[in-house]
DRENVEX-268700 format. One line per field, with one value per residue (C-alpha): residue in one letter; x, y, z. Coordinates in steps of 0.001 Angstrom, whole numbers, m for minus. Layout:
zagu: (a ...)
u: (X ...)
v: (Y ...)
w: (Z ...)
//
This chain:
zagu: (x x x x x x x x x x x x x x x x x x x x x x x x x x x x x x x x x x x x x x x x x x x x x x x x x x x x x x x x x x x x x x x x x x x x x x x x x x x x x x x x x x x x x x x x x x x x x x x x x x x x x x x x x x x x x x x x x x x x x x x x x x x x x x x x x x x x x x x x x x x x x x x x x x x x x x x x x x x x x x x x x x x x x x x x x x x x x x x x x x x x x x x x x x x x x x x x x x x x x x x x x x x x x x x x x x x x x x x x x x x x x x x x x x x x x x x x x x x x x x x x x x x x x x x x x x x x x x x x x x x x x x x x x x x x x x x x x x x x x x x x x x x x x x x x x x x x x x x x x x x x x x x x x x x x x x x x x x x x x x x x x x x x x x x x x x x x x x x x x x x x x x x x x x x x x x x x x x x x x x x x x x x x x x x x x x x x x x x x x x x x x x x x x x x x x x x x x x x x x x x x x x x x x x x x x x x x x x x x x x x x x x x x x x x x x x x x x x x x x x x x x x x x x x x x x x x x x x x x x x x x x x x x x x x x x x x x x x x x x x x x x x x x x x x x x x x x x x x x x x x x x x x x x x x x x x x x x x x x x x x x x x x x)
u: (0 2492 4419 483 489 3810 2922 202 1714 4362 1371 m426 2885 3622 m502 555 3357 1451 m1313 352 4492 4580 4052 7182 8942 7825 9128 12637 12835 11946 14836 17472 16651 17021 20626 21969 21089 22201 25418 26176 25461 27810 30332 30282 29518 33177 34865 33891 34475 38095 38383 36177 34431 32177 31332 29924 28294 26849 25754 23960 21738 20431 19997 17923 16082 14650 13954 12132 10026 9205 7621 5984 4285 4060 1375 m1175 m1089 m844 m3636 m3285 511 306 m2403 m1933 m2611 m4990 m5877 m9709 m9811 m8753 m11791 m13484 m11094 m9955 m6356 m4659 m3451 506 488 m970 956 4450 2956 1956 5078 7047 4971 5912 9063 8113 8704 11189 10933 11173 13807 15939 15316 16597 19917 20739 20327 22339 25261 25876 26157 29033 30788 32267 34055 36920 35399 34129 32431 30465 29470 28444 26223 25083 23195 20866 20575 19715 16875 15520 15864 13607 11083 10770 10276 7506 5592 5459 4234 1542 641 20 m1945 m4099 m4632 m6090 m8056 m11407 m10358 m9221 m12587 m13722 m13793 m13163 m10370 m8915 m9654 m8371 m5196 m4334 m5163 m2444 542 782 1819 4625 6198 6071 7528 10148 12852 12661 12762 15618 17364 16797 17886 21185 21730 21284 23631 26558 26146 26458 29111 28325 24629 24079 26713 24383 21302 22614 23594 20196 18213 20756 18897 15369 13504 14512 18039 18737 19424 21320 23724 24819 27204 28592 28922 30756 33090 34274 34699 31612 29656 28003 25738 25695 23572 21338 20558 20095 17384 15593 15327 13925 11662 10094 9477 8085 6022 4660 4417 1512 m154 m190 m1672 m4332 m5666 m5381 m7898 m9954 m10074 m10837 m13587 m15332 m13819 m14248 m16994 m17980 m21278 m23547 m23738 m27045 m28179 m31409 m33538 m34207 m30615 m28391 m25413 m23468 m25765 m28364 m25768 m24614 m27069 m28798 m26863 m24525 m21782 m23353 m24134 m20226 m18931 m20718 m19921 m16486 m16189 m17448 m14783 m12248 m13701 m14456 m12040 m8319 m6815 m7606 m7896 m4215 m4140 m5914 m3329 m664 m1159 m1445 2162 3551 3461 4540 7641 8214 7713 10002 12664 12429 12968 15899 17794 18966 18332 14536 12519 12250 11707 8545 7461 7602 4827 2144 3439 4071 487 m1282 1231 337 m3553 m3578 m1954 m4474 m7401 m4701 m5870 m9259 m10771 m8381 m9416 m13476 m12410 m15596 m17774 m17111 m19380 m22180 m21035 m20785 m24258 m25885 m24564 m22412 m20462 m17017 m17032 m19450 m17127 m14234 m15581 m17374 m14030 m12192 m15050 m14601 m11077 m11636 m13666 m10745 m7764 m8583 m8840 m5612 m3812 m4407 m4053 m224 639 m637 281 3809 5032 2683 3834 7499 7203 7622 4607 5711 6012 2217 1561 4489 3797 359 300 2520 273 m2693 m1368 m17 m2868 m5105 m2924 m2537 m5787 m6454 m3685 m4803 m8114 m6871 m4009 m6564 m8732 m5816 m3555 m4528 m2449 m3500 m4047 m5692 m9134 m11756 m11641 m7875 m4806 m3902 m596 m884 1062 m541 1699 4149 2559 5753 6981 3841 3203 6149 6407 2845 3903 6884 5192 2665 5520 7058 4230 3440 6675 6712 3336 4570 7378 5454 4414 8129 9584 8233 8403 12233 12601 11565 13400 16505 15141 13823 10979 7777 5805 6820 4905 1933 2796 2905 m299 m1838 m565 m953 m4462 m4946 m2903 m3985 m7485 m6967 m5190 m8143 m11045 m8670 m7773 m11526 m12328 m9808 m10074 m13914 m13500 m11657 m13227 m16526 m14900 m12818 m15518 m16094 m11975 m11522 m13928 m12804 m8931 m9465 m11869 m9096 m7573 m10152)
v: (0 2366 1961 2148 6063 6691 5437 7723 11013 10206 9406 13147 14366 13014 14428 17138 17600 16506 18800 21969 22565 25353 23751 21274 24885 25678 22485 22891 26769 25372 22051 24908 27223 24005 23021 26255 26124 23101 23871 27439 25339 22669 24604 26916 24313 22198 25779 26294 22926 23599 27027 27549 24228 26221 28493 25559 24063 27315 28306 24378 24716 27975 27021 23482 25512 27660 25091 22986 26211 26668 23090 23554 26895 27248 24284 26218 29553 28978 26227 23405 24600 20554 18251 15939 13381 14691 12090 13664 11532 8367 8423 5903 3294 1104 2290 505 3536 2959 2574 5521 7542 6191 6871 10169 10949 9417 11130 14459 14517 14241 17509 19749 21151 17476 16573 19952 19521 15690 16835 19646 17523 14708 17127 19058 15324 14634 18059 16583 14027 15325 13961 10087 9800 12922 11769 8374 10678 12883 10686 8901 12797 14000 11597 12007 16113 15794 13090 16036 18604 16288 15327 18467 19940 17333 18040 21522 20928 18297 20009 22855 20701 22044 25778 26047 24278 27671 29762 32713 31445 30995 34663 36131 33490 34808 38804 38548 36411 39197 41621 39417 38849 42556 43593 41067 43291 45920 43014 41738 45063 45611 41556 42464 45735 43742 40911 43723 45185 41560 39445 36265 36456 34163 31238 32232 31974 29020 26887 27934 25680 22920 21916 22365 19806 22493 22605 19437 16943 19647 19544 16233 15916 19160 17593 14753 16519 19116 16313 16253 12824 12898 16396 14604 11701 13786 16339 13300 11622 14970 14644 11242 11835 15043 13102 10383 12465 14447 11572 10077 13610 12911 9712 10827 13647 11891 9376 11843 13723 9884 9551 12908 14576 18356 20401 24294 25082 27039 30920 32432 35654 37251 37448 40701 41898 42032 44070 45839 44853 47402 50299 50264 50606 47782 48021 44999 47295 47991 43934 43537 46043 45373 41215 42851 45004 42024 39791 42415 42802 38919 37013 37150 36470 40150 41451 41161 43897 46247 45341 45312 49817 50293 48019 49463 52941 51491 50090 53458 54814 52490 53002 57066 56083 54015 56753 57744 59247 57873 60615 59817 56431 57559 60035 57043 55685 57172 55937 52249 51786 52758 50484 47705 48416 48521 45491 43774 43567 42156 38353 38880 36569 33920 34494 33959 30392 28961 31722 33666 31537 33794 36772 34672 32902 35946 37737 40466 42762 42548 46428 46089 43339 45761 48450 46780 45493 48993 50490 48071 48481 52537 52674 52361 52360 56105 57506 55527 56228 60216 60209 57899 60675 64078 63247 62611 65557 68107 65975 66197 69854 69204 70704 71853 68540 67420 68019 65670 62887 62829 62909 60172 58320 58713 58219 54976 54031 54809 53710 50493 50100 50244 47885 44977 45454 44267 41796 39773 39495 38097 36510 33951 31800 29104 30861 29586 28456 29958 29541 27975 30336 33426 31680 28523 28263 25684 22865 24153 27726 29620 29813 30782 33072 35144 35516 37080 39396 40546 41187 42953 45155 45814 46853 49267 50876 51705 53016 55291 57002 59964 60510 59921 62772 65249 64061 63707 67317 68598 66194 67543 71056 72362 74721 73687 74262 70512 69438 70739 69274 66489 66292 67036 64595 61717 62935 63330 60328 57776 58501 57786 54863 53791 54380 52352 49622 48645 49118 47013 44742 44353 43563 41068 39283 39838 37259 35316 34713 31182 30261 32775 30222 27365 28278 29732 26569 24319 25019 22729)
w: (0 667 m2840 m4217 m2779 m3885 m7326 m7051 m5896 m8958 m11980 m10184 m10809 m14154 m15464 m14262 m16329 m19417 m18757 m19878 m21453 m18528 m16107 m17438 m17612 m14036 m12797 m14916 m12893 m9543 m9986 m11317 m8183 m6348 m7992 m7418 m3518 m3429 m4921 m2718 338 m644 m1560 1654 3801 2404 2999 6286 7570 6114 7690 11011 12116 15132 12599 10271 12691 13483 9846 10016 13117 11709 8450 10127 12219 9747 7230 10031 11567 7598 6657 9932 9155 5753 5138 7777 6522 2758 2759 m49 m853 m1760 m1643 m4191 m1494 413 3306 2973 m302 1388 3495 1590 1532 4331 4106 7532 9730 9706 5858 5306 7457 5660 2604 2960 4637 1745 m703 674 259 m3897 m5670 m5276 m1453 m299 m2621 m1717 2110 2144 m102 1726 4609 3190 2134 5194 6969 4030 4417 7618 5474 7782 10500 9879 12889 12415 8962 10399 13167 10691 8152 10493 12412 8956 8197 11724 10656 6953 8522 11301 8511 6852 9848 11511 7919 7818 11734 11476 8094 9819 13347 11299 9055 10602 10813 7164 6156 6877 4497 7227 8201 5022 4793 7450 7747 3877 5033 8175 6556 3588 6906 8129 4637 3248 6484 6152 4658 7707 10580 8569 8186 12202 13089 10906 12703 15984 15150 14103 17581 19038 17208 19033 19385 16339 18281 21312 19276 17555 20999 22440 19013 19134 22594 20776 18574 15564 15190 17960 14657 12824 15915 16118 13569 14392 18073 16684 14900 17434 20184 22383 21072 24140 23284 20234 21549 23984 21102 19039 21651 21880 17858 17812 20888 19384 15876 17965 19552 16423 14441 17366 17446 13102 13750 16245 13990 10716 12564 13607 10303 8538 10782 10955 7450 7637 5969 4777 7109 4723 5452 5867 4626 5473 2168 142 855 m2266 m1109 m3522 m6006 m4919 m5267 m8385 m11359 m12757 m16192 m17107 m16270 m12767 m11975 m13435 m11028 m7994 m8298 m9071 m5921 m3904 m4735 m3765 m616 228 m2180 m277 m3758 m4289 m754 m67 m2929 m277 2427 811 406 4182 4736 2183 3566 7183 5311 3803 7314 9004 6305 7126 10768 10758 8784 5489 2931 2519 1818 m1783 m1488 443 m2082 m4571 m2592 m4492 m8018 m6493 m5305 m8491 m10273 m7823 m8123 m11175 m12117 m9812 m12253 m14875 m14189 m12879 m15737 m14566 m10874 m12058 m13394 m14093 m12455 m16195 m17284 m16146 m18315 m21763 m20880 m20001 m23258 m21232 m23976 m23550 m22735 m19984 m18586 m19046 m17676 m14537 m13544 m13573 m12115 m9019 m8907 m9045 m5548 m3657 m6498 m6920 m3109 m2454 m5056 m4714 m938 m1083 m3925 m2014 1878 1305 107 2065 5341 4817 3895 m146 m1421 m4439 m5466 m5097 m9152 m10706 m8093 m8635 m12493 m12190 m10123 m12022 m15422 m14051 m12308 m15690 m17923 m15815 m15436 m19220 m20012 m17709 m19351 m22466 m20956 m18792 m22192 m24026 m21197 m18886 m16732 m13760 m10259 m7146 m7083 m5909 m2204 m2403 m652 m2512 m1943 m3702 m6786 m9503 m10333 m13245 m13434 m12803 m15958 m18026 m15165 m14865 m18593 m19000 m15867 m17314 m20807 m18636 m16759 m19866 m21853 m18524 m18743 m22376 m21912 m19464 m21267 m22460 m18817 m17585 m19683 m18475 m14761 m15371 m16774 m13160 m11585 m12821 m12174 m15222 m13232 m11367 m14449 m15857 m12405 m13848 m16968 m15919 m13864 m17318 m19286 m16549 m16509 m20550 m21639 m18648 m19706 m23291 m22894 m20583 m22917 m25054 m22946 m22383 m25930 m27257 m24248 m25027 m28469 m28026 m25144 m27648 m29938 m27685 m24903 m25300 m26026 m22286 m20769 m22008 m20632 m17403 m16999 m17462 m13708 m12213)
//
C-alpha cells in the first residue's frame, strides 16, 4: 500500500506535467533554483568545515532551524501549498493507519521542497568528510531532521483541518501572513543591525536551538566533529523523541479527520438583501462592477491587494525612521500603489475560473465586462492612489512637489488600469481556485506566469514614457511648471489609454468569450 500512494503522488505528478508545457517549464525553474542552492550550500559548507568548524556548525543549526520552523508553518497559513494526497480523499477506503501515514510521509518529500530539504540535509552530513564519525552521526541525524520537517508539515496541516474548512479562516489566515512577509525586509534590516552590535549572538542563538527539537538533529554531527559525542547523543534523543512524539499527534488527527472529514457550514443571509448589487445601477456594467467590488472585498486572492497599500506605507515609514536618505523612497509611494492596483485587475478573468461563465451565458459585452471590472477596482484604487501621492510631500514639507507625483500616479494608475483590461482578455495563466490560498502556486505555473507578468511590466513601462519625460525634466530642475505638466498629461494620456484599454479589451473578449472560458476553466 504504501508503494500504491507513492505510485500515485508520482502518476499526479507526471498528469501534471502533461497537462500543460509550462508547467514542465515551471518544474525545470523550480529544480534549477534548487541546484543552485544546493550547490552554494555545498560549496560553503566544504569551505567552512576547512576554515572555522564552530562556525559551520553554526551556519547548520540555523539554516535546520529555519527550514524545520518553515515546513511547519508554511502548510497552515498557505492552505493546499500541496495536496496531491490529500488524506480527505482516502476516506473511503480502508487504508490501515501505519500505511498511510508512511505513505503520505514518503509522498511528501516528492517535488522539489522534499527533494531539496533531504539533499541539503544529506550534504551538510558529508561536508564533515573530515570527520568520519560525524558523517556516520550525521546521516541517520539527517533523516531524523527531513522526517521532522515532513511530519510536523503534515501536523500543522491536519490540526487545522477544521479551521481552514472555513472559508473565514482561510480569509483572514491569507489577510495577516501578507503583513509578516512585506515587512520582512525591515525586521531583517533591524535583526542584521542587531547581530553587528552583538558578534556572538548568532553562536548564542545558535547553541540555544541545538537543545530544541529544531536545530537538535542539525547539531549532532557538528557535536561529533568538534569532540563532544556525548551532546551529540542527547541532542540526538531529543530529535527522535520530538518526531516520535509528532508523528503520534499525526496519527491521532489523521484518525480523527478519517472519521469525521471536515466540511464548509452554509452561510445564511437574510432574504431581500443584495449588497453591492443594490448600489450600483442595474446596467450589465453595474451587476459587473458590484460582483467585481465584492470579490475584492471577500475574495483574499484580491484582498491582499488592499493590504498590501497600508504596509507598504509602514515600510516606507520604518525606512524614514531608521535613517537615510529615505525621503524619496517615500514620495515614490504614491506611483508604487497605483502600479500595484492597477496590475491587480490584470488576471481577474483567470481568478473567475468557471464563475465567467455567467457573463458569456448571459450575453455580457465585452465592454461592460471591461468596464465593470475597472469600475470596481476605481472605488478604492482612486482615493488611495491620490491620498499615497498628495500626503507625502505636504507631510514632509515638499509641497511643491504634489503636481508631478500625482500625475505620475494617475497616469499609471489609468494607464494600468487600461492595459490589464486588455491583458486579462488576451492573457490567462493558472491561479488559485476559488476559495484555495492566494498563496498557492498551480503545479508548473511559474513559468507561463512570470512571462505574461513581465510582458505585462514591460508593456506598462513603455506606456509610461510619455508621462516619464516630463516628470524627469523637473526632476533635474527644469521649473515647477513641468509638475503641472505632468499632472496634465498623466491625466490626458492615462485617460486615453483607458477608454482604449476597455475598448480594445472588449472587443476582443466579444470574440474570444467562449476560447476565455474554455482556458481559465481548465484550472479545475
Amino acid at each position: 500500500m504504501v508503494a500504491h500512494l507513492l505510485r500515485l503522488k508520482l502518476l499526479l505528478l507526471r498528469n501534471s506535467l502533461r497537462r500543460s508545457p509550462w508547467q514542465l517549464v515551471g518544474i525545470i525553474f523550480g529544480a534549477l533554483y534548487g541546484l543552485g542552492v544546493l550547490t552554494l550550500l555545498m560549496g560553503g559548507l566544504f569551505f567552512l568545515n576547512f576554515s572555522d568548524p564552530e562556525l559551520a556548525r553554526t551556519v547548520v543549526i540555523l539554516g535546520g532551524s529555519a527550514a524545520v520552523l518553515g515546513w511547519a508553518v508554511i502548510p497552515v497559513v498557505a492552505t493546499g501549498v500541496d495536496m496531491t494526497l490529500d488524506p480527505a480523499r482516502f476516506v473511503t477506503f480502508a487504508i490501515p493507519m501505519r500505511q498511510m501515514i508512511i505513505g503520505l510521509a514518503l509522498g511528501s518529500l516528492i517535488g522539489i521542497p522534499g527533494i531539496v530539504t533531504l539533499l541539503a540535509a544529506l550534504v551538510q552530513a558529508a561536508s564533515w568528510w573530515q570527520h568520519p564519525a560525524a558523517v556516520l552521526a550525521g546521516i541517520p541525524a539527517a533523516a531524523v531532521a527531513v522526517l521532522t520537517c515532513v511530519v510536523l508539515a503534515r501536523l500543522g496541516v491536519a490540526a487545522t483541518t477544521s479551521l481552514a474548512s472555513s472559508r473565514r479562516f482561510k480569509d483572514v489566515a491569507g489577510l495577516v501572513i501578507i503583513i509578516p512577509l512585506v515587512l520582512l525586509g525591515p525586521i531583517i534590516g533591524s535583526l542584521a543591525t542587531a547581530f553587528a552590535d552583538s558578534g556572538d549572538i548568532l553562536a548564542r542563538l545558535a547553541g540555544i536551538l541545538a537543545w530544541t527539537p529544531l536545530g537538535s538533529s542539525w547539531a549532532v554531527a557538528g557535536d561529533v566533529a568538534l569532540g563532544s559525542p556525548g551532546t551529540a547523543a542527547a541532542r540526538f534523543a531529543i530529535s527522535v523523541l520530538f518526531l516520535v512524539l509528532a508523528a503520534w499527534a499525526w496519527k491521532t488527527l489523521l484518525q480523527r479527520a478519517l472519521v469525521t472529514p471536515a466540511h464548509n457550514s452554509a452561510v445564511r443571509r437574510g432574504a431581500g438583501k443584495l449588497g453591492l448589487f443594490g448600489r450600483f445601477p442595474a446596467t450589465p456594467t453595474g451587476a459587473v462592477a458590484a460582483r467585481a467590488l465584492t470579490y475584492w472585498i471577500r475574495d483574499p486572492r484580491y484582498s491582499i491587494s488592499l493590504v498590501i497599500v497600508p504596509v507598504l506605507a509602514l515600510v516606507m515609514i520604518f525606512a524614514v525612521q531608521t535613517g537615510g536618505d529615505l525621503p524619496p523612497a517615500v514620495l515614490a509611494l504614491g506611483p508604487l500603489v497605483a502600479f500595484l492596483l492597477a496590475f491587480g485587475i490584470s488576471a481577474d478573468i483567470s481568478y473567475d475560473n468557471t464563475a465567467f461563465a455567467l457573463h458569456v451565458s448571459a450575453g455580457v459585452t465585452g465592454m461592460a465586462d471591461r468596464a465593470g471590472r475597472v469600475i470596481a477596482c476605481a472605488v478604492f484604487a482612486l482615493p488611495a492612489t491620490i491620498l499615497a501621492a498628495v500626503l507625502p510631500p505636504v507631510i514632509l514639507g515638499r509641497p511643491e512637489a504634489v503636481p508631478v507625483l500625482l500625475g505620475l500616479s494617475l497616469g499609471l494608475l489609468l494607464s494600468g488600469l487600461g492595459l490589464s483590461s486588455v491583458f486579462s482578455a488576451r492573457y490567462t495563466y493558472n491561479v488559485p481556485l476559488p476559495g484555495e490560498s492566494a498563496f498557492k502556486t498551480p503545479p508548473g505555473s511559474t513559468g507561463r506566469t512570470m512571462i505574461a507578468q513581465g510582458l505585462w511590466l514591460l508593456m506598462q513601462l513603455l506606456l509610461a514614457l510619455p508621462l516619464l519625460a516630463p516628470a524627469i525634466a523637473y526632476a533635474f530642475g527644469a521649473g515647477p511648471v513641468w509638475g503641472w505638466v505632468t499632472l496634465a498629461v498623466g491625466i490626458v494620456l492615462g485617460s486615453g489609454l483607458l477608454v482604449a484599454g476597455i475598448r480594445v479589451g472588449g472587443r476582443w473578449l466579444d470574440r474570444r468569450g467562449p476560447e476565455v472560458l474554455l482556458a481559465v476553466s481548465v484550472n479545475k
